[in-house]
C-alpha positions as CSV (number, residue, x, y, z in Angstrom):
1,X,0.0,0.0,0.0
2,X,1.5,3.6,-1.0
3,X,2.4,5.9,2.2
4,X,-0.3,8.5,2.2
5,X,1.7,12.1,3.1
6,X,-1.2,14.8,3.7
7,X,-0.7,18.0,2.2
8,X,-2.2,21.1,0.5
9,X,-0.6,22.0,-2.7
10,X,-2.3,25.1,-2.8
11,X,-1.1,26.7,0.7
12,X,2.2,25.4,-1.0
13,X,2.0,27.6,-4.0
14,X,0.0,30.5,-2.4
15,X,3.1,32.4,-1.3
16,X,3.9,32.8,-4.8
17,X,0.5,33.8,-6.1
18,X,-0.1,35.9,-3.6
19,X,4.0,37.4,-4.7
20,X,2.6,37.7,-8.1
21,X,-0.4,39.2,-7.8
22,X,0.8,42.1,-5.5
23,X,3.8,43.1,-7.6
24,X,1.5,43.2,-11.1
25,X,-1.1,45.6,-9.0
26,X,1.7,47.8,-7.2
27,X,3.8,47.6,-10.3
28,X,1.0,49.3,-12.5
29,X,-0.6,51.4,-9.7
30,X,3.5,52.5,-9.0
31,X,4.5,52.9,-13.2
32,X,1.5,54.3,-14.1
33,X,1.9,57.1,-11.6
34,X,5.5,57.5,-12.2
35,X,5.0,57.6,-16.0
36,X,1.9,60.0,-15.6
37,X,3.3,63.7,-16.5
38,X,0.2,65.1,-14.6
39,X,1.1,63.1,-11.4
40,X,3.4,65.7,-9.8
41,X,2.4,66.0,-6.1
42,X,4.6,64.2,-4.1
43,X,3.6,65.7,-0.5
44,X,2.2,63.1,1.7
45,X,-1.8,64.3,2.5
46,X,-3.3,66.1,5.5
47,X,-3.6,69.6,7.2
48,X,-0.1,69.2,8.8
49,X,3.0,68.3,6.6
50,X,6.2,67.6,7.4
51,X,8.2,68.8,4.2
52,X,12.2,67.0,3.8
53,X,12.4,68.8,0.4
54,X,12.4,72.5,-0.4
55,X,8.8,73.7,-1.9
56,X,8.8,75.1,-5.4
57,X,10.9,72.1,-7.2
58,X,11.9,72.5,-11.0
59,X,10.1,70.5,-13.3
60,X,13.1,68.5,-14.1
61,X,13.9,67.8,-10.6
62,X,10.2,66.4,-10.5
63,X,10.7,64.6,-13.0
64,X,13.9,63.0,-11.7
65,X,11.9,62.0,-8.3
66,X,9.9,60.0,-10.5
67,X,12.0,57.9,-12.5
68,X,13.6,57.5,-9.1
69,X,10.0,56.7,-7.7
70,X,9.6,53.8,-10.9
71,X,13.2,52.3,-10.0
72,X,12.1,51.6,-6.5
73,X,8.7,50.3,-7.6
74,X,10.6,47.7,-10.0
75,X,13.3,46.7,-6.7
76,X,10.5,46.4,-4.2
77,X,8.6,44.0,-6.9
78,X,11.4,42.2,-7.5
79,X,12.0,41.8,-3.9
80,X,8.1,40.5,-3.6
81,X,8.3,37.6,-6.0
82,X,11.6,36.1,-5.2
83,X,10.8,36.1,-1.5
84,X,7.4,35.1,-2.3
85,X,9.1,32.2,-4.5
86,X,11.5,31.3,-1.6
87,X,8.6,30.5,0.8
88,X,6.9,28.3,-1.5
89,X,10.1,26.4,-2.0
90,X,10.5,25.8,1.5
91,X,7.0,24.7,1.9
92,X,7.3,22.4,-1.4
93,X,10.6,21.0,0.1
94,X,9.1,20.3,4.0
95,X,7.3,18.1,1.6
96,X,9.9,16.7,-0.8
97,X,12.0,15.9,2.3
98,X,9.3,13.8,4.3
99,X,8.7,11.6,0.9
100,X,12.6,11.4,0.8
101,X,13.0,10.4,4.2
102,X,10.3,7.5,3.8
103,X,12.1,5.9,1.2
104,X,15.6,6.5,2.2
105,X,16.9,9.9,0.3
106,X,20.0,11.3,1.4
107,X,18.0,14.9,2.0
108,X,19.2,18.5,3.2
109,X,17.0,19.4,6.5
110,X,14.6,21.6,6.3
111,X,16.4,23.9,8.8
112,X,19.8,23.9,6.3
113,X,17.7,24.3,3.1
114,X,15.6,27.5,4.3
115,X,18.8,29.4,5.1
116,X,19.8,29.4,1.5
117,X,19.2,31.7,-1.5
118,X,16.8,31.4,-4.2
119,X,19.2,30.0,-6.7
120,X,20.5,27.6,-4.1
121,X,17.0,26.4,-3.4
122,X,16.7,25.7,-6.8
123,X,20.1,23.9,-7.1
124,X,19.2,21.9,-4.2
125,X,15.4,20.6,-5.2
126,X,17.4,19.6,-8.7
127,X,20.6,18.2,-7.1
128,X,18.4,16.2,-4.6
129,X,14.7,15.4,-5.6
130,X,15.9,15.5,-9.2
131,X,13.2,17.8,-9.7
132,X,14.7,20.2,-12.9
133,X,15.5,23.6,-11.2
134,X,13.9,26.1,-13.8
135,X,15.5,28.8,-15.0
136,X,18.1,28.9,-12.5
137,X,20.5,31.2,-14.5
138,X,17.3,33.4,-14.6
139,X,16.7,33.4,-11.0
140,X,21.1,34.2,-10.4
141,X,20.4,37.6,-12.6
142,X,17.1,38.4,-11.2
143,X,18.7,38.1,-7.8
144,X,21.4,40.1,-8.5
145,X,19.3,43.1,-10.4
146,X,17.2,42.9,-7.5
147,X,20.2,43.6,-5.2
148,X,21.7,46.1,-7.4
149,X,18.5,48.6,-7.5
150,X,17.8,47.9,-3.9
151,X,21.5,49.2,-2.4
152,X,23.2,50.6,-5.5
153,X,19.8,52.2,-6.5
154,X,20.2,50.7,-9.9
155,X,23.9,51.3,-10.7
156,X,25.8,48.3,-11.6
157,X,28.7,47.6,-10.0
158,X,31.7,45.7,-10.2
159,X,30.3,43.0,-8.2
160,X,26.7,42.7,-10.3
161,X,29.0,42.3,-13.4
162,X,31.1,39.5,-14.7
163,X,34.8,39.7,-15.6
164,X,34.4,41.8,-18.8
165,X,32.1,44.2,-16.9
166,X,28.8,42.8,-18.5
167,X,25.4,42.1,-16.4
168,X,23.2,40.0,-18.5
169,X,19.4,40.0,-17.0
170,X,17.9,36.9,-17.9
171,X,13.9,35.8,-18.0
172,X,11.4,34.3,-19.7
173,X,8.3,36.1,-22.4
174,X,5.5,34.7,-24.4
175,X,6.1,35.7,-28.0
176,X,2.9,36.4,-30.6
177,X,3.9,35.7,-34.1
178,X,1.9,34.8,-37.5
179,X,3.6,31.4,-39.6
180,X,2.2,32.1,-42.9
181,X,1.7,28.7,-44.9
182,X,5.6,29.0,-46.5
183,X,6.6,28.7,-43.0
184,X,7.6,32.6,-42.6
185,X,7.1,34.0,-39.3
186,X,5.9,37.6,-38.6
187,X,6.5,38.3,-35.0
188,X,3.5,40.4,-33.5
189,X,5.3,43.4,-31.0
190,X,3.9,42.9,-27.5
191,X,2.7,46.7,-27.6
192,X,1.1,46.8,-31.0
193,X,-1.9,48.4,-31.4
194,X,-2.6,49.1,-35.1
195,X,-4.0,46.0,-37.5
196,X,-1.1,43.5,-38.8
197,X,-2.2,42.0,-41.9
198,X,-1.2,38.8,-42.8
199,X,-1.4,39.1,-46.7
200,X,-1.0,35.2,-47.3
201,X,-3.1,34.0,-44.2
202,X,-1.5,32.0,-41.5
203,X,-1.9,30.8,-38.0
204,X,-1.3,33.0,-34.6
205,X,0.5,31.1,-32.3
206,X,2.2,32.2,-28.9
207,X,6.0,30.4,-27.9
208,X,7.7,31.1,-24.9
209,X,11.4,32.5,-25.6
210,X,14.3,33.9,-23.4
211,X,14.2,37.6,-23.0
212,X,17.2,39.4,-22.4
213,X,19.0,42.8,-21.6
214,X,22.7,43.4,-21.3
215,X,24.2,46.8,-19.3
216,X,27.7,47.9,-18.5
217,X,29.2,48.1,-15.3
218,X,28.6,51.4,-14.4
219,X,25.2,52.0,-16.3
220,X,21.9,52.8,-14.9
221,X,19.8,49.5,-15.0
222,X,16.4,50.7,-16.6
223,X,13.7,48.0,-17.0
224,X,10.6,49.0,-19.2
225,X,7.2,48.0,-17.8
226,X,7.0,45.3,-20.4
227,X,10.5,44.1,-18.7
228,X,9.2,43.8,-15.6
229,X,5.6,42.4,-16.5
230,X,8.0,39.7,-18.1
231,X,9.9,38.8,-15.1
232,X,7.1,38.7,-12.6
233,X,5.4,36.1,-15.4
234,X,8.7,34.3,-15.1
235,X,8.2,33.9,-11.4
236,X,4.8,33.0,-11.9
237,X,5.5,30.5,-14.0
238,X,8.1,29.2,-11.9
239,X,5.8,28.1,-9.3
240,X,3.5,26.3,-11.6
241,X,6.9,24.0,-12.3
242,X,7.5,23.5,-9.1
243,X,4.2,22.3,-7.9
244,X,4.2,20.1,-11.0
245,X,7.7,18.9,-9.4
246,X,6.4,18.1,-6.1
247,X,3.2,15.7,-8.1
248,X,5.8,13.9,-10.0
249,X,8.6,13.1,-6.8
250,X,5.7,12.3,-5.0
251,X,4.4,9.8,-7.4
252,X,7.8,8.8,-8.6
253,X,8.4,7.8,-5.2
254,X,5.4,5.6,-4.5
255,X,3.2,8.2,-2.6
256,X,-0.3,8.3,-3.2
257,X,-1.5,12.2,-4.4
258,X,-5.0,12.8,-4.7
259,X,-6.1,16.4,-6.6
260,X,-9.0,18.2,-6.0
């Protein structure tokens, strides 16, 4: 008869829904106001202010405070889904672990395997559960662009860069594109708005490809909205793996899983 381990896979994967769903809402509430010429009050409301800046500020000093304001939007964001992400792996491992332990495999603890980083996490569940670690050069860029904009307020440094002084940010798009019947592909832009015509008819179809940006040591690291709708997808769909993992090293392994 196979054990029977009780757990929920969705309190499992809610850290990182919940991750998700917070940075696309803050994102856009955060963007939209930063990107919003019109949005220029920046004084906290009530009858009684306490003001840190001088009154009166130039119109390009307004406008610095809000590209300033977008960059730490995009770093907090960051910061939500990849924490968000390491919780559900710990909970997904507490689970891994107890199957491993029932039928004798060699396991890190939970207590060693929630001190580590994301990538490490993810190194770990692959190295141990033999569960593939997705995008794991993804996750060693994100974590590093993250750490960049949150104490080098977006300036790369030598540390963020490799040996040539090149950061490469790494993640994961869905890409629209028309193959016409001769096989020729017209890739749809992910911000179009006017009518593509397809003169020769085709078929729309949606692939998932690597989306990447590469910066200097140095340089600012700007991300565009559609960057950063991009990466929080890639965390999204990150999670989704990873419960997927846990169904299959659980059944792999003799344990009974019942969905619902």
């Amino acid at each position: 008869m196979s054990p029977v381990i009780s757990f929920n896979l969705d309190q499992i994967i809610e850290p990182v829904a919940v991750g998700v769903r917070r940075a696309y809402v803050f994102l856009g509430l955060g963007l939209n106001a930063a990107n919003d010429p019109n949005h220029v009050n920046y004084h906290l409301p009530g009858n009684f202010t306490l003001s840190f800046v001088p009154e009166n500020q130039s119109a390009e000093q307004i406008k610095e405070f809000k590209e300033e304001f977008g960059r730490w939007i995009v770093a907090n964001s960051l910061r939500e889904v990849i924490e968000s992400l390491a919780i559900t792996l710990d909970r997904g491992h507490e689970v891994c672990f107890a199957v491993a332990s029932r039928v004798g495999i060699n396991a890190s603890p939970p207590s060693v395997f929630s001190k580590k980083g994301v990538v490490g996490k993810l190194v770990t569940w692959s190295k141990e559960f033999g569960i593939a670690a997705p995008l794991n050069d993804h996750f060693a860029s994100l974590t590093t662009a993250r750490n960049c904009l949150s104490h080098r307020r977006g300036i790369l440094g030598k540390e963020d860069c490799d040996a040539a002084g090149h950061f490469i940010l790494r993640y994961m798009r869905p890409e629209l594109l028309i193959k016409a019947p001769s096989g020729e592909e017209t890739i749809i832009p992910p911000d179009f708005q006017e009518p593509i015509l397809a003169k020769d008819g085709g078929l729309v179809q949606l692939r998932i490809v690597e989306g990447a940006k590469e910066f200097s040591v140095g340089s600012l690291l700007v991300l565009s909205p559609l960057n950063v709708r991009d990466i929080v997808w890639t965390v999204w769909n990150t999670g989704l793996a990873l419960k997927n993992g846990i169904i299959e090293f659980c059944k792999k392994n003799g344990v009974t899983v019942t969905e619902g």
